[in-house]
Each structure stands twice: as C-alpha cells, then as structure tokens.
NUPAVO-266895 format. One record per residue: residue in three letters; z, y, x of N, C-alpha, C in turn. Coordinates in pm, whole numbers, padded with zeros to 5 digits, always signed. Layout:
! residues N
ALAZYXZYXZYX
...
This chain:
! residues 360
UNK-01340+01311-00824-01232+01305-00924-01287+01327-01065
UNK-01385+01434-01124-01447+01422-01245-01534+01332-01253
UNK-01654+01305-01167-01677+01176-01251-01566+01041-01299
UNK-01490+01044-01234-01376+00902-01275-01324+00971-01414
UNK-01289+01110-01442-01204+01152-01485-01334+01139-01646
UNK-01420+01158-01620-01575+01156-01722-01557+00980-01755
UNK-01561+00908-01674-01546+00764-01739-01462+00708-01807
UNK-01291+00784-01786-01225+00742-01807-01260+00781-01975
UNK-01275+00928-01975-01322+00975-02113-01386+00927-02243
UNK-01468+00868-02155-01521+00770-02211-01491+00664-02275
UNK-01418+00579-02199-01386+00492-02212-01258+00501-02327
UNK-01152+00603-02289-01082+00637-02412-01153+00643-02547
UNK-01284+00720-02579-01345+00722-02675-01425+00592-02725
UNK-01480+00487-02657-01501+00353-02658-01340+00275-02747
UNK-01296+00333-02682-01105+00221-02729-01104+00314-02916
UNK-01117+00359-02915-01056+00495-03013-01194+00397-03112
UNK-01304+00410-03055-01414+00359-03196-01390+00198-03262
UNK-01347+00146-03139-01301-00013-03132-01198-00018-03255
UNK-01102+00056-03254-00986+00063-03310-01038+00059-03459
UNK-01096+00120-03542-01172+00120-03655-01258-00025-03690
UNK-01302-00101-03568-01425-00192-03555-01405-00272-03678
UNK-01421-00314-03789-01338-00449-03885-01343-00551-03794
UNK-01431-00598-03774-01387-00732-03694-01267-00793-03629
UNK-01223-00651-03559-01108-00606-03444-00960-00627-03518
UNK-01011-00586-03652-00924-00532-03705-00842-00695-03767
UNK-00923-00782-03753-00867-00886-03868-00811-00971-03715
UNK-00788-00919-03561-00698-00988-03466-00597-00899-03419
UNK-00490-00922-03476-00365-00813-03447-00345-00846-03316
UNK-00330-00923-03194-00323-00909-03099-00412-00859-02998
UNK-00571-00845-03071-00622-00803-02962-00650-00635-03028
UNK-00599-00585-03179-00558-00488-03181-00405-00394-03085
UNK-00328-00484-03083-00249-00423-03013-00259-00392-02858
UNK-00341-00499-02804-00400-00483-02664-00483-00358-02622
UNK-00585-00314-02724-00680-00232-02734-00560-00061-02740
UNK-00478-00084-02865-00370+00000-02915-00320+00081-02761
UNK-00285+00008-02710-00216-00016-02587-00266+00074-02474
UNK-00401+00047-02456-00476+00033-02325-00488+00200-02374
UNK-00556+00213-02483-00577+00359-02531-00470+00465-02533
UNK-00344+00401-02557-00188+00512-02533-00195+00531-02394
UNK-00194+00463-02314-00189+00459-02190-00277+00545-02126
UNK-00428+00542-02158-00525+00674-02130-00520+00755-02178
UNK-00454+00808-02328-00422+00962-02355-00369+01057-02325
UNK-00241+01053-02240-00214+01183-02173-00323+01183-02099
UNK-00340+01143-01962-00503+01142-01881-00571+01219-01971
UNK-00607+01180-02072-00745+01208-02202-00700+01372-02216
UNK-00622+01360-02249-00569+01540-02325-00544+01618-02245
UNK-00464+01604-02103-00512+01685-01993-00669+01735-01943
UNK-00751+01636-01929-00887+01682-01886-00948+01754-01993
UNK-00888+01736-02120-00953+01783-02223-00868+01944-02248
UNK-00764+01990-02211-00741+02072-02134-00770+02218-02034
UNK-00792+02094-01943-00863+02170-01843-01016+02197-01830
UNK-01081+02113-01928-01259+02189-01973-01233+02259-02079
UNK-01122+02316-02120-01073+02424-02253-01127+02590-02129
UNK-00979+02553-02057-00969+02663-01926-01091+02688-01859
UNK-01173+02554-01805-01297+02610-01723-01398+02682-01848
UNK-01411+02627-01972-01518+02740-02059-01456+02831-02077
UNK-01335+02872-02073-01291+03028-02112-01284+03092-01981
UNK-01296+03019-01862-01324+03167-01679-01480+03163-01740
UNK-01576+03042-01763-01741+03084-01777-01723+03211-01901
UNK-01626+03224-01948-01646+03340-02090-01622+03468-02016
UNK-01466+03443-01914-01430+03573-01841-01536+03599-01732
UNK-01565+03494-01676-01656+03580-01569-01802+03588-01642
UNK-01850+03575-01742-01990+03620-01757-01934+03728-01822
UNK-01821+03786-01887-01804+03966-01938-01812+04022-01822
UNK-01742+03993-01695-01724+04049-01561-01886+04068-01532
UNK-01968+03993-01575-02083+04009-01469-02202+04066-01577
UNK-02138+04098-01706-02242+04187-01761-02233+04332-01752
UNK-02326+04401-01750-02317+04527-01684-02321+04602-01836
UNK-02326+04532-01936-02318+04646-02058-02187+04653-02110
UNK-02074+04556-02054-01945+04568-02044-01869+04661-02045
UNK-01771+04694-02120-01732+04843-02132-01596+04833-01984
UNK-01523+04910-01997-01433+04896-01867-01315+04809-01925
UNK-01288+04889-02021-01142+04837-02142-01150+04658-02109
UNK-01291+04629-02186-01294+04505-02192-01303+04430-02048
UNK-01350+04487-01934-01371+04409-01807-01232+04375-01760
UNK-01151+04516-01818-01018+04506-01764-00917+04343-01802
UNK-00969+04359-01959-00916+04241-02036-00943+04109-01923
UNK-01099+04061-01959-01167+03995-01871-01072+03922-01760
UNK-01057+04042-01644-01005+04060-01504-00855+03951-01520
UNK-00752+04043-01602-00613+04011-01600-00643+03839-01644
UNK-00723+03796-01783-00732+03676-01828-00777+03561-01710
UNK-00891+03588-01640-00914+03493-01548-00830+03461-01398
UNK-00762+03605-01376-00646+03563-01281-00548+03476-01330
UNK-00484+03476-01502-00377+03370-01533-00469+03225-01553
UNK-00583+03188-01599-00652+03148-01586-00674+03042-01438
UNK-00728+03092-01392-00724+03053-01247-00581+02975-01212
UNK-00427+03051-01201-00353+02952-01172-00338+02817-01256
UNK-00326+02844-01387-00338+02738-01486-00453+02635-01437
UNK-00543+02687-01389-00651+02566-01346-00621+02506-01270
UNK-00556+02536-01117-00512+02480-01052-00378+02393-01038
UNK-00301+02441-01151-00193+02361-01218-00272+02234-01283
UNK-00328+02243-01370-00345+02124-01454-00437+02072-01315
UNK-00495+02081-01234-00584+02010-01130-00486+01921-01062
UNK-00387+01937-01023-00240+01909-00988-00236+01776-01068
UNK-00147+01794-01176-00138+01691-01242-00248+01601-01317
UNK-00312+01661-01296-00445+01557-01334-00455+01409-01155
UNK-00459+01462-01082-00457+01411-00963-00364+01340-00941
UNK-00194+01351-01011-00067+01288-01022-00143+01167-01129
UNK-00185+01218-01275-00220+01141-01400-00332+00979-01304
UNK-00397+01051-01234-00510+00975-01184-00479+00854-01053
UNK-00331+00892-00997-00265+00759-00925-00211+00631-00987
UNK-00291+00548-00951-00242+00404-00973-00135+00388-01033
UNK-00099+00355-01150+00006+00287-01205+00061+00176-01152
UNK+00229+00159-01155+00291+00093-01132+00283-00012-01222
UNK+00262-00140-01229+00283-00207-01351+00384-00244-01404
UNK+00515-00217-01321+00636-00285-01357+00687-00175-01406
UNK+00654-00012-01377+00728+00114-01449+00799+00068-01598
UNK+00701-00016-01669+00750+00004-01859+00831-00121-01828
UNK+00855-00171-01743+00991-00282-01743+01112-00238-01731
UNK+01188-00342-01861+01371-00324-01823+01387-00387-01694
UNK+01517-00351-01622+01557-00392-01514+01695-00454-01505
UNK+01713-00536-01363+01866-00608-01300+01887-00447-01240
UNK+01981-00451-01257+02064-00359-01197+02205-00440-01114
UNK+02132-00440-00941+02295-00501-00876+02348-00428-00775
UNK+02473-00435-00779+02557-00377-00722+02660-00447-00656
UNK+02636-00406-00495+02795-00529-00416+02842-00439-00308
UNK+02986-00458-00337+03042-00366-00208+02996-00395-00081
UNK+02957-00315+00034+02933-00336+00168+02996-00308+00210
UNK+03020-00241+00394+03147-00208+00441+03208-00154+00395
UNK+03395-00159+00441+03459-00077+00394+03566-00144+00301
UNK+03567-00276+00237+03675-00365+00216+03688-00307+00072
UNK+03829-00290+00022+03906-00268-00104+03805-00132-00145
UNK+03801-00007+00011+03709+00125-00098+03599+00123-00111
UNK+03491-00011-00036+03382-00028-00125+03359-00088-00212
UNK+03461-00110-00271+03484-00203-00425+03490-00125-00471
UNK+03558-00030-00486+03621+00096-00568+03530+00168-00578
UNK+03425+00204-00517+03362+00296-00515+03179+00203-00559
UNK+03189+00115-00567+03067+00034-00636+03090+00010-00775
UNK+03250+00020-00838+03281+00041-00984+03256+00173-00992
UNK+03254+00259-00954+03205+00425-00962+03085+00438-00992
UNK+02937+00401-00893+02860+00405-00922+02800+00321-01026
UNK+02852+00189-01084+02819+00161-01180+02846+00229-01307
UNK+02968+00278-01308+02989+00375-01397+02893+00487-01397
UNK+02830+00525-01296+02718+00665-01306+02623+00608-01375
UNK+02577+00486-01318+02447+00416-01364+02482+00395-01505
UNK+02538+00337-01564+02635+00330-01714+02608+00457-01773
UNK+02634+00554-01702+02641+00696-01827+02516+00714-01805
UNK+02429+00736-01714+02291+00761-01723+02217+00734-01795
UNK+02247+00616-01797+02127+00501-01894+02189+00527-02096
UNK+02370+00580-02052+02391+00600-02261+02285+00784-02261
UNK+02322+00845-02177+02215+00997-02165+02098+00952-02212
UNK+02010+00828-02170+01880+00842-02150+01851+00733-02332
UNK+01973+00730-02368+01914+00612-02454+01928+00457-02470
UNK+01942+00450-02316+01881+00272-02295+02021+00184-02317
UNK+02037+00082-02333+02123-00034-02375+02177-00082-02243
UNK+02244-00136-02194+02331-00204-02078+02406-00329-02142
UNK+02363-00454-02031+02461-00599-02050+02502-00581-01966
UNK+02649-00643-01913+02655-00695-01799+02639-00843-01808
UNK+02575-00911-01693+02520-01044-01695+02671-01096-01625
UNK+02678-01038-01485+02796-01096-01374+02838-01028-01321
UNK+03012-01048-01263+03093-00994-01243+03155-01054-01158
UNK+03178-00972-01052+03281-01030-00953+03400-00963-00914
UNK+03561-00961-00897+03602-00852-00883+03714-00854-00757
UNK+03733-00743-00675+03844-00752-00551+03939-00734-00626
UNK+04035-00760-00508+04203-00753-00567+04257-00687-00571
UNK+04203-00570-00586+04290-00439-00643+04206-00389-00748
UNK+04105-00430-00815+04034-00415-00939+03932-00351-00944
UNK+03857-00331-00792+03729-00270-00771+03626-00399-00804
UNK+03473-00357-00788+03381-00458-00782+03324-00525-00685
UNK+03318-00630-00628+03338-00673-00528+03079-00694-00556
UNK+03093-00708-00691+02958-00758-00727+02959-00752-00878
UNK+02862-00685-00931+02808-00662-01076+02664-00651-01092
UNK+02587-00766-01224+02468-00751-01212+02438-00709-01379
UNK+02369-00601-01410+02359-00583-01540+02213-00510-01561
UNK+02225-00569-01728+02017-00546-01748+02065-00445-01808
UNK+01962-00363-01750+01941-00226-01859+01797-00224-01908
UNK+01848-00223-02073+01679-00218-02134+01655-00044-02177
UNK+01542-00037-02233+01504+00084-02289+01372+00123-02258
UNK+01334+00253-02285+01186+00292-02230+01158+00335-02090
UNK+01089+00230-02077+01033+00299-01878+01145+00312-01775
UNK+01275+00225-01806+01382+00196-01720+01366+00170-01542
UNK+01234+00080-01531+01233+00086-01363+01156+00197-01291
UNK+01052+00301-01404+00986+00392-01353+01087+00512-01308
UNK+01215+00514-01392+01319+00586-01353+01442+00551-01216
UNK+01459+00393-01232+01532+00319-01149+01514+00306-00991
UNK+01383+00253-01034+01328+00203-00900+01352+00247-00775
UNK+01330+00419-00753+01411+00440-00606+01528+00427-00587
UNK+01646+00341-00664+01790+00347-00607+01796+00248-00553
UNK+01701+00190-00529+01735+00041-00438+01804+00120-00312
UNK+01914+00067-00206+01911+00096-00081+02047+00102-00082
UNK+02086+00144+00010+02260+00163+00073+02304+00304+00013
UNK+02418+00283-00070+02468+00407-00048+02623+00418-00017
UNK+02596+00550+00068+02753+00514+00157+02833+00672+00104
UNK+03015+00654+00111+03063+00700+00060+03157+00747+00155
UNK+03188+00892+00172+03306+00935+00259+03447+00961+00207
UNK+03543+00939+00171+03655+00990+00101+03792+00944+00150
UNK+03882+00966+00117+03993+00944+00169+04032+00793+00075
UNK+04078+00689+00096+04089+00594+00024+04198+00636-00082
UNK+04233+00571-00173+04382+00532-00316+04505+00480-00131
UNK+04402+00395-00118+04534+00304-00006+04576+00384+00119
UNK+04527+00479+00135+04524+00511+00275+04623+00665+00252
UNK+04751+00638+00342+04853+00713+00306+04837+00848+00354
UNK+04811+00822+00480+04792+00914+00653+04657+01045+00592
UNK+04602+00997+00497+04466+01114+00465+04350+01130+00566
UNK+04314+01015+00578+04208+01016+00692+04113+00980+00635
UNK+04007+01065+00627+03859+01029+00551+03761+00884+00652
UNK+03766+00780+00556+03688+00661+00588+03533+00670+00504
UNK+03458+00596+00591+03307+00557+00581+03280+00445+00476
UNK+03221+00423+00380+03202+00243+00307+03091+00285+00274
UNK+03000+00153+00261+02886+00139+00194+02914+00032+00069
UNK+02831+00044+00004+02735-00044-00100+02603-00044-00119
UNK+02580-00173-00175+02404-00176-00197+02385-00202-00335
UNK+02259-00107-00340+02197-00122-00487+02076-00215-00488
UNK+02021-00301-00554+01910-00349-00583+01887-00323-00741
UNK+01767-00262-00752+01719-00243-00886+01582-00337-00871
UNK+01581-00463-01019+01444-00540-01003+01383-00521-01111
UNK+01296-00519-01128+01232-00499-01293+01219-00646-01338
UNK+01277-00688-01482+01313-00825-01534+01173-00829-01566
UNK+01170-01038-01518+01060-01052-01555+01051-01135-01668
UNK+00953-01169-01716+00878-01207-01853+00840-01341-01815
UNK+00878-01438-01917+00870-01608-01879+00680-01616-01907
UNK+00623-01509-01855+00496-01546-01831+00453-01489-01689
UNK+00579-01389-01663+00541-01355-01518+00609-01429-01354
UNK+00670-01527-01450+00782-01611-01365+00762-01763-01417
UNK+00683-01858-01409+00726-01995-01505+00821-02085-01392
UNK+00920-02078-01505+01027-02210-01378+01080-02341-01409
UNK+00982-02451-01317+00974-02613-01356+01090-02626-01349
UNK+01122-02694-01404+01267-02776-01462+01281-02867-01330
UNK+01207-02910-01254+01213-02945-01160+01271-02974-01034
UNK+01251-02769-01017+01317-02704-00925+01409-02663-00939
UNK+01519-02692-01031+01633-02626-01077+01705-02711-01029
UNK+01832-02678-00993+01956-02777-00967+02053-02702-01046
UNK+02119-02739-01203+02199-02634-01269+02337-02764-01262
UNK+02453-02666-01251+02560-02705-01243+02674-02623-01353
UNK+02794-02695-01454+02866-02665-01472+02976-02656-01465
UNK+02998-02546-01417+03192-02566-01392+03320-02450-01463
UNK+03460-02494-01441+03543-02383-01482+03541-02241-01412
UNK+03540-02148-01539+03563-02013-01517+03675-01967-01389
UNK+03675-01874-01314+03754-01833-01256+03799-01687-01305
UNK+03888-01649-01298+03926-01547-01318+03962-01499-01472
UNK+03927-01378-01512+03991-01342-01669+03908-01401-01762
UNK+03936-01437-01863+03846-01448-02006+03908-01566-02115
UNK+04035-01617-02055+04132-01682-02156+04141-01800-02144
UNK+04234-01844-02166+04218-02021-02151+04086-02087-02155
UNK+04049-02066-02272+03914-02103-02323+03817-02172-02179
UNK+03801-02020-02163+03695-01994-02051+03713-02081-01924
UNK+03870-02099-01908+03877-02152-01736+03922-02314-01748
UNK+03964-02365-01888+03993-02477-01908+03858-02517-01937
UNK+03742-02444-02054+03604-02571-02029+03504-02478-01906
UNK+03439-02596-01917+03305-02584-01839+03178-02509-01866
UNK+03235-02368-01895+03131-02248-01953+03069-02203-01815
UNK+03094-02183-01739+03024-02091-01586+02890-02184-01572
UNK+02794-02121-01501+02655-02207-01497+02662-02144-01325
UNK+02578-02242-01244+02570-02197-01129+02429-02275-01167
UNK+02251-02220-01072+02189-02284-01054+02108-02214-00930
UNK+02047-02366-00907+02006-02345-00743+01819-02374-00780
UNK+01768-02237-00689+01631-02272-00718+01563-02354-00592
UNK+01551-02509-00576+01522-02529-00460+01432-02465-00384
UNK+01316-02437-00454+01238-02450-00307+01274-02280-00226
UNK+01335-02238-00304+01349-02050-00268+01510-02063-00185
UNK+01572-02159-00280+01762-02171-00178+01813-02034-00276
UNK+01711-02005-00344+01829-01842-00424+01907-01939-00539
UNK+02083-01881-00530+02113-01974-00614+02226-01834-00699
UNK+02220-01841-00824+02281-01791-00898+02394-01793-01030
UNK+02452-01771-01012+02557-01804-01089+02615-01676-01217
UNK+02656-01720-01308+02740-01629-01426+02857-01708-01482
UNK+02930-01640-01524+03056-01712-01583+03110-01608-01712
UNK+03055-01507-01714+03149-01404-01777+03137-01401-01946
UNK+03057-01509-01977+03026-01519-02133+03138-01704-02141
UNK+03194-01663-02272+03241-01822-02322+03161-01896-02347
UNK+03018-01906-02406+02897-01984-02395+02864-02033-02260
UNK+02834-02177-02239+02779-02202-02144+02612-02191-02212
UNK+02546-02181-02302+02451-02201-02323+02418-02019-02274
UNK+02534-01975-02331+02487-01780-02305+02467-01772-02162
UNK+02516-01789-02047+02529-01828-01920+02423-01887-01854
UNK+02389-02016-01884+02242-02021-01802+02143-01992-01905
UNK+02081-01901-02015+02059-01785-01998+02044-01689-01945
UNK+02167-01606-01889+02162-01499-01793+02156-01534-01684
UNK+02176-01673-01677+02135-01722-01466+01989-01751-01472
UNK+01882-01775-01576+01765-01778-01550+01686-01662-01596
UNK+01710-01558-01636+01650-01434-01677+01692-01347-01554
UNK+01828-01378-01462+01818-01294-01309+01770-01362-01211
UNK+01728-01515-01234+01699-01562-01114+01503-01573-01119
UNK+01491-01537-01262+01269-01521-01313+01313-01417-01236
UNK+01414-01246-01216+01365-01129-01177+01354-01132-01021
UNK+01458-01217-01013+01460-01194-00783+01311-01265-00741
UNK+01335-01367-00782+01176-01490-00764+01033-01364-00799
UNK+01048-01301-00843+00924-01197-00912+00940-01098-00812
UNK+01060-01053-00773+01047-00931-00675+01023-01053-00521
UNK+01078-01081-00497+01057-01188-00348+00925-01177-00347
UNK+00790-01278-00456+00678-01284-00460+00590-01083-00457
UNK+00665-01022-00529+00568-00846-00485+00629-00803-00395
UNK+00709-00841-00292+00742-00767-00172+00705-00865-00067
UNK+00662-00970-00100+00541-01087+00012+00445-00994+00042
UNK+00384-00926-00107+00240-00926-00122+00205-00778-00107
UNK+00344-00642-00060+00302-00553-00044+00350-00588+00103
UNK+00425-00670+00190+00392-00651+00317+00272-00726+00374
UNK+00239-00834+00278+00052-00848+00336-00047-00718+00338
UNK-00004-00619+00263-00091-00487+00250-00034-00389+00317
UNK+00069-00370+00405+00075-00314+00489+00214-00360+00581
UNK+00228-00331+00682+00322-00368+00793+00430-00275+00790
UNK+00395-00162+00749+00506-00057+00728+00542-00018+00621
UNK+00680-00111+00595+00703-00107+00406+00729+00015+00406
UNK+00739+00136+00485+00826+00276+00430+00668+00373+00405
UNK+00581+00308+00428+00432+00373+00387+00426+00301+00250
UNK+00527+00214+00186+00445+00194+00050+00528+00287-00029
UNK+00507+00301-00164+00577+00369-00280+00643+00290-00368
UNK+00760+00324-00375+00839+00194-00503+00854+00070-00442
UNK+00878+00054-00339+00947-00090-00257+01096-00123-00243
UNK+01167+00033-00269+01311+00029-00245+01352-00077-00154
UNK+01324+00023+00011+01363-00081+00143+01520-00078+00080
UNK+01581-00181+00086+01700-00205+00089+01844-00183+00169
UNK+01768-00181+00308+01842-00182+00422+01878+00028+00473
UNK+01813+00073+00361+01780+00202+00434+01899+00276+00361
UNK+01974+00345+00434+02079+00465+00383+02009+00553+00302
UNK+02001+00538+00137+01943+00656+00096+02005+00770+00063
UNK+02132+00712+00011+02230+00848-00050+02395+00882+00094
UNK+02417+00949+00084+02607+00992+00143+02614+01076+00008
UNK+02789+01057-00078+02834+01083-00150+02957+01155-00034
UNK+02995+01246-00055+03124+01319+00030+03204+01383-00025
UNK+03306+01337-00048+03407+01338-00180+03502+01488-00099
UNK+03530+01478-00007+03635+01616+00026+03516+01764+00006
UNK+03367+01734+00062+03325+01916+00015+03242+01873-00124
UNK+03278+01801-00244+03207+01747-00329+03013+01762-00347
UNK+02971+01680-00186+02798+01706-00174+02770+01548-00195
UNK+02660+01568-00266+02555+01482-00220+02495+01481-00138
UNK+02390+01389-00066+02327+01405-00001+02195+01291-00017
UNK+02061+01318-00057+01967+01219-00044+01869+01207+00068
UNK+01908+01155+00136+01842+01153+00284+01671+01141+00271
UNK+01615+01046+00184+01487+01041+00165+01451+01193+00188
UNK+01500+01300+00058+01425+01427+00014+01524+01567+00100
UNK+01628+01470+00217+01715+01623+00253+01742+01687+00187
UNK+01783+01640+00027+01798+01736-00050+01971+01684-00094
UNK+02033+01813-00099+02213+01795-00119+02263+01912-00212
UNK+02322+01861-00313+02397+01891-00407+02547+01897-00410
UNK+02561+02033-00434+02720+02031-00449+02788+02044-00575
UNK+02764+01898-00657+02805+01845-00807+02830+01725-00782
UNK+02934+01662-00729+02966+01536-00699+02984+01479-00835
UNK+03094+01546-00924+03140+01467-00998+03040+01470-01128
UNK+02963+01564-01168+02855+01566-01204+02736+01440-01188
UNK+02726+01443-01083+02638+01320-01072+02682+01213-01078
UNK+02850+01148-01036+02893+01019-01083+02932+01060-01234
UNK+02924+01154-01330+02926+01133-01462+02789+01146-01516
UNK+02691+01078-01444+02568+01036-01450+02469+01138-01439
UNK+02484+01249-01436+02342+01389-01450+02278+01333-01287
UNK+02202+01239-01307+02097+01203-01162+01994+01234-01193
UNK+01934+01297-01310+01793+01365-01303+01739+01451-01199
UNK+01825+01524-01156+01760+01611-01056+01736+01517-00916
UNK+01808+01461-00848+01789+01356-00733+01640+01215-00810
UNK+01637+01180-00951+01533+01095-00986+01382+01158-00973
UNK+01412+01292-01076+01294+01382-01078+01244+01424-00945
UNK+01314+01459-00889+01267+01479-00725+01208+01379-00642
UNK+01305+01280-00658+01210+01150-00552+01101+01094-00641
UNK+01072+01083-00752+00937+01038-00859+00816+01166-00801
UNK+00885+01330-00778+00751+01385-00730+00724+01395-00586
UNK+00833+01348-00477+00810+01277-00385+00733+01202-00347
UNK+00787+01070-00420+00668+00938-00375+00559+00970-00442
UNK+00503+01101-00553+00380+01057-00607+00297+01165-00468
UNK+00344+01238-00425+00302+01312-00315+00229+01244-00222
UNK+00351+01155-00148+00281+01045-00057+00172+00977-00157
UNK+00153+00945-00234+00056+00847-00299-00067+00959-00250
UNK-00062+01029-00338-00178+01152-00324-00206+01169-00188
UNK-00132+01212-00079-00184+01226+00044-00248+01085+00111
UNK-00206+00959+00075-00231+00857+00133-00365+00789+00048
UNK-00407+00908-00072-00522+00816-00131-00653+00930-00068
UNK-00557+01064-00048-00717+01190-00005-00745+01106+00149
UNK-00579+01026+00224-00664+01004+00383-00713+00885+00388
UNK-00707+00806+00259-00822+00660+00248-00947+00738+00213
UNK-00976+00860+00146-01078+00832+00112-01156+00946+00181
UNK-01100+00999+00289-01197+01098+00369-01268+01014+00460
C-alpha cells in the first residue's frame, strides 16, 4: 500500500510542476485535463501527507520513551501522546485504504432518476409520487437541480411512471444504491375496512451519458410524432409535440410528451435513451467480470427488495445494511443521509475485503 501510495505522490507532484510548464500553459484543454487529474489525487495526497506527519511524531515519542536521560514528567508526556497517536494512525490507515479503491467513473455524473409503480395498483402509484417527492427534497437539501423529462399518471393522481435528471455535484456517487424495489406497507386512501396492504415500486438510477459516451446513428432511430395525451392544454394534444423513438437494434423505445416543444421532447427522448443504452452496455461488461452481480459494487440489482417503508410503526427498513429507522416521515421529507452514508461505507467495505482476498 505505501509504495502505490509513494507513486501516487509523486505523481501528484509531477501534475503540480506541469501546471506551471509554459508550454502547457498556452493549451487550455490539456491544462484543464492535467487541472483535473491533480484535484482528483489531492485528498489521497494530503491524507498520506498526514499520516507521515503522525508516524514522525510516535519516531519523536518513542525515541523520548527509549532515552534513558528522560526525566519521568516528560516520559509521562511521551506515553499519553503516542497512545492518541497510535489510534489516529490507524484511523487515517483506514481511510487511506477507502482513498486507495478504484474509482467509480460515473460517481461525478448527473443522473435519470426512474420511478414506476409495481404491485399494488392505485397505492403503488401513490406511493411512487411519495418517493419522488423524497428524492425531490433530497436533491433541493443537497443543492442539485431536478427536470422532469416524463410523466405518466394513474387515475386517481398517483404516478403510474416518472423519469427526471438530477444534475449537481457527484449526484450518482450519492444515488447509485437506490436502484431496486422498494416496497411499502400501509393502509391504502381507498381501502375503507383498515387493512394494511403490501405495493412495490422500482427505482432505476442511471448516470446520464455524454454524446461522447453514447454516439447514436441516425440510422438506428425510428422517431415518431404524435398528439399529447393527457394535461398540458389544447396546444399540446391538438399538435404533434410528443416524440416517441425506437432504438432498433436494442428494441428500447422511449417516449416524452410533457414539454409543448416537439423539438424540447426528442431532446429528452435522446438524452434518456444515450443513458439506458450506456447502462445496458456497463452491466454487459460487469457480468462478463463476474457471474455474481451481488459480488459487484454499484450495479444496483434491480430486481432486489432493498428498502420496506412501514407506515403504521413509522420504520424503515434497509435490508442490504439490516439497518431500520424509526423516522418515516423524516426520511420521505428527504433526510436519506443516514441510509446513503451507510450503504457508501458498506459497499466500500466489500471493495476492501474483496481487493485484500484478490491480493493474498
């Protein structure tokens, strides 16, 4: 781990001299590349730099300890300093070892955020407008911006389907584990008798991709225009604003209607249909690297129950971490840091254990 942790050092200090270079200086893009690469190694950088602060001050405490012309007063000093010492070392050893796992590359990406009722009829509509609403306040807490792209809605005014980008800083490094089922216990609005029913919904979170990480031939498109359904005014359902397009060779076909632009519209049908095509292609290529997607990190199996929400003893429950909270309404008025923060030092756990048993 220190020699990597010595190269990397290096290499930060290599980026850092570059940065000054004139030459360098007269290509703003391959300044910003360089800019870049070097932000990215400085926490890394300032931790290790850190923790060789701590290891020369135990060589200070233990050579007073081991001189014998040492008075007691001072050994005493000595003693207490290298015991706080000591844990601090093994703290920053910790996160240095977290700092030193593979980056995600898609972490600094905005994301699709989708949401569609699963079982459960009218109350998993109702209750997939809920959690979008959590996801909604989370993201105004954290800063980040929210569109909605598409909208679909049941007939009593739940969401039947909603797909919306959330931009901001490091949106999928936060997102990413809500992919999966989450199911909801409560007594329905409709249900007279008070009998607590079961519904699911599914989340897919994708990190949006970049028309250099997705190129899509005009080719393969089959785009269609037709009338709006549903609310948005004459306008909308008398012309031909809705875009539906079909990507042949994949069969994923996507549609928006909810903007009066048809030009705004396929827009948002080809900026969600670059993100699915981008996740389809990295979930090919992490089950070529292993057979058991629940051994990778950041795959968000889809199919897997991650959360129960239980509205009569107001718990959470996150099945991944067995960990349950009794702040229901708290967490649908978005406070999910504690369930995010937890599963982020989760999966970096597994990373760590699964990189010490590659490399014993």
């Amino acid at each position: 781990m220190f020699q990597e942790l010595e190269e990397i050092k290096e290499k930060y200090r290599q980026l850092t001299l570059s940065l000054s270079d004139p030459s360098l200086v007269s290509n703003p893009q391959k300044v910003k590349k360089v800019a870049k690469e070097r932000a990215e190694l400085e926490p890394l950088v300032k931790k290790y730099e850190d923790y060789q602060k701590i290891e020369n001050n135990i060589k200070d405490s233990e050579e007073i300890l081991a001189d014998p012309k040492s008075d007691s007063d001072l050994k005493k000093l000595a003693e207490d300093e290298l015991k706080e010492l000591r844990q601090e070392e093994e703290k920053i050893k910790e996160e240095l070892k977290i700092l030193l796992l593979p980056k995600d590359p898609n972490d600094e990406k905005n994301v699709f955020l989708e949401i569609r009722a699963g079982a459960g009829g009218d109350e998993a509509s109702l209750f997939a407008q809920d959690l979008f609403r959590m996801y909604s306040r989370f993201a105004e807490k954290k800063g980040w911006k929210s569109e909605v792209m598409s909208t679909s809605f049941s007939p009593i005014g739940g969401l039947k389907e909603i797909i919306a980008n959330i931009r901001g800083e490091r949106v999928y490094s936060q997102l990413k584990y809500e992919s999966g089922v989450h199911r909801v216990q409560r007594v329905p609005q409709t249900e007279a008798s008070g009998r607590i029913h079961t519904s699911t919904v599914t989340v897919a979170v994708l990190p949006e991709a970049d028309e250099v990480d997705v190129e899509l031939d005009p080719k393969d498109l089959k785009l269609e225009a037709f009338g709006a359904s549903g609310p948005g005014g004459q306008n909308v359902n008398r012309n031909y604003t809705a875009i539906r397009v079909t990507h042949k060779p994949s069969g994923l076909v996507v549609t928006c209607q909810d903007e009066k632009s048809q030009h705004r519209n396929k827009e948002k049908v080809l900026r969600i249909l670059r993100s699915r095509l981008m996740d389809i292609a990295q979930r090919k290529q992490q089950e070529k690297i292993a057979k058991d997607r629940k051994s990778q990190v950041g795959t968000g199996e889809r199919s897997e129950k991650i959360r129960t929400y239980n509205f009569p003893q107001s718990r959470i429950t996150d099945h991944r971490l067995n960990l349950t909270l009794h702040k229901l309404e708290a967490v649908l008025d978005g406070s999910l840091d504690e369930f995010i923060n937890s599963l982020i030092l989760h999966y970096q756990k597994q990373m760590m254990e699964k990189r010490i048993n590659s490399s014993a």
